[in-house]
C-alpha positions as CSV (number, residue, x, y, z in Angstrom):
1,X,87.9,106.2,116.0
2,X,90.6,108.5,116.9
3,X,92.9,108.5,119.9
4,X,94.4,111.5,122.0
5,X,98.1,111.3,122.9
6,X,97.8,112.8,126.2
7,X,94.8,111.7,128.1
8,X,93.6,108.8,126.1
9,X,90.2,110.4,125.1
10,X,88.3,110.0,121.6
11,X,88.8,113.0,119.5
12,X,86.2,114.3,117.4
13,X,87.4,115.8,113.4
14,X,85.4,118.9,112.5
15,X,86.1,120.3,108.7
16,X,89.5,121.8,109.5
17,X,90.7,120.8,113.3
18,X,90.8,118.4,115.3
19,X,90.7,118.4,118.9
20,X,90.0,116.1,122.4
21,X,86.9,116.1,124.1
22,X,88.9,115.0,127.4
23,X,91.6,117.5,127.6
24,X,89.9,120.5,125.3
25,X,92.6,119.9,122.2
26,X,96.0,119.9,124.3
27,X,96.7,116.6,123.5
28,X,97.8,115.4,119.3
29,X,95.1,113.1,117.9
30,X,96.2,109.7,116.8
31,X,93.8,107.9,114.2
32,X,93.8,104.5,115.7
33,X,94.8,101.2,114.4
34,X,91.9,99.0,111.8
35,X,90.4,96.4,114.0
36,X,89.8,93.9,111.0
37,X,89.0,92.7,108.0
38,X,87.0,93.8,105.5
39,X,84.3,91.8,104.2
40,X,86.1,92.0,100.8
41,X,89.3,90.9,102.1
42,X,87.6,87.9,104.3
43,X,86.0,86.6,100.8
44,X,89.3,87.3,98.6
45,X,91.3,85.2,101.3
46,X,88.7,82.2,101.5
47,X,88.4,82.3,97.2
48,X,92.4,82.0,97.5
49,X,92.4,79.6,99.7
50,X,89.8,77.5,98.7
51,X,91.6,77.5,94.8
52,X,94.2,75.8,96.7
53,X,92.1,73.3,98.2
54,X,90.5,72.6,94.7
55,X,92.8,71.3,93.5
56,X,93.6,69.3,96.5
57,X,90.5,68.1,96.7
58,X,90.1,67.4,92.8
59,X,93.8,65.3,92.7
60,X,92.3,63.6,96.5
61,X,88.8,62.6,94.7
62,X,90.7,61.0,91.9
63,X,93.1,59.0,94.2
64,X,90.1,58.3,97.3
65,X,86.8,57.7,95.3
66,X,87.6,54.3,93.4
67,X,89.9,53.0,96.6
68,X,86.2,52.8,98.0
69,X,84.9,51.6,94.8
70,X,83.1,54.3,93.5
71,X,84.7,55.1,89.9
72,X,84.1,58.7,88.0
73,X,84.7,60.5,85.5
74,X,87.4,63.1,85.3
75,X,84.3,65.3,84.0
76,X,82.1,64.0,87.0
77,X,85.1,64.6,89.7
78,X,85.3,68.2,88.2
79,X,81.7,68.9,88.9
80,X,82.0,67.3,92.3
81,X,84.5,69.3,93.6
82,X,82.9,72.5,92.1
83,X,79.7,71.6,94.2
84,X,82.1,71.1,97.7
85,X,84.4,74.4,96.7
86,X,81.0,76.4,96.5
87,X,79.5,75.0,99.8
88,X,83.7,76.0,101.3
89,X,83.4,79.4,100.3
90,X,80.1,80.1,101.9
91,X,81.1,78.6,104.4
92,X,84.4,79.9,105.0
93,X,82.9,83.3,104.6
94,X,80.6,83.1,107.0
95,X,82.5,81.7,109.7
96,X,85.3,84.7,109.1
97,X,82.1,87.3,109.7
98,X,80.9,85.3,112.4
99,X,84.2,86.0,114.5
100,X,84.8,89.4,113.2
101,X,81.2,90.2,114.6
102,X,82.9,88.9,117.6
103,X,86.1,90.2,118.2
């Protein structure tokens, strides 16, 4: 959406001008600031961050799991954490959406 400088109004862009509704053109027309993220940046941010916590999480099952007597494979941790980093992403992602759709 665009913004007039003088009166505050939306501007509307034709092909070649630009000009206020509110004040019939008078005013300079500012193109407002993005309100957001994009759904590509949301999901590029929670992949980043959830590579992080991957291997968190992989070095935290290896350490954790057989403290509570439950002893796997480095092959079997692997798969585990894939399973949990899938289920973060969707997860993530949605929640990200969820509050963008709100704000």
């Amino acid at each position: 959406m665009l913004r007039c400088d003088v009166c505050e109004g939306f501007g509307t862009v034709g092909r070649r001008e630009v000009q206020c509704h509110a004040c019939e053109g008078n005013g300079l027309i500012l193109a407002a600031k993005s309100s957001g993220q994009s759904r590509r940046m949301s999901l590029a941010e929670i992949c980043f961050s959830t590579a992080i916590g991957f291997v968190v999480a992989f070095v935290a099952n290896a350490v954790v799991m057989p403290a509570f007597g439950h002893h796997v494979s480095a092959a079997e941790n692997f798969w585990i954490t894939v399973i949990f980093t899938a289920i973060s992403i969707v997860r993530g992602y949605c929640v990200r959406r969820l509050f963008e759709a709100l704000r």
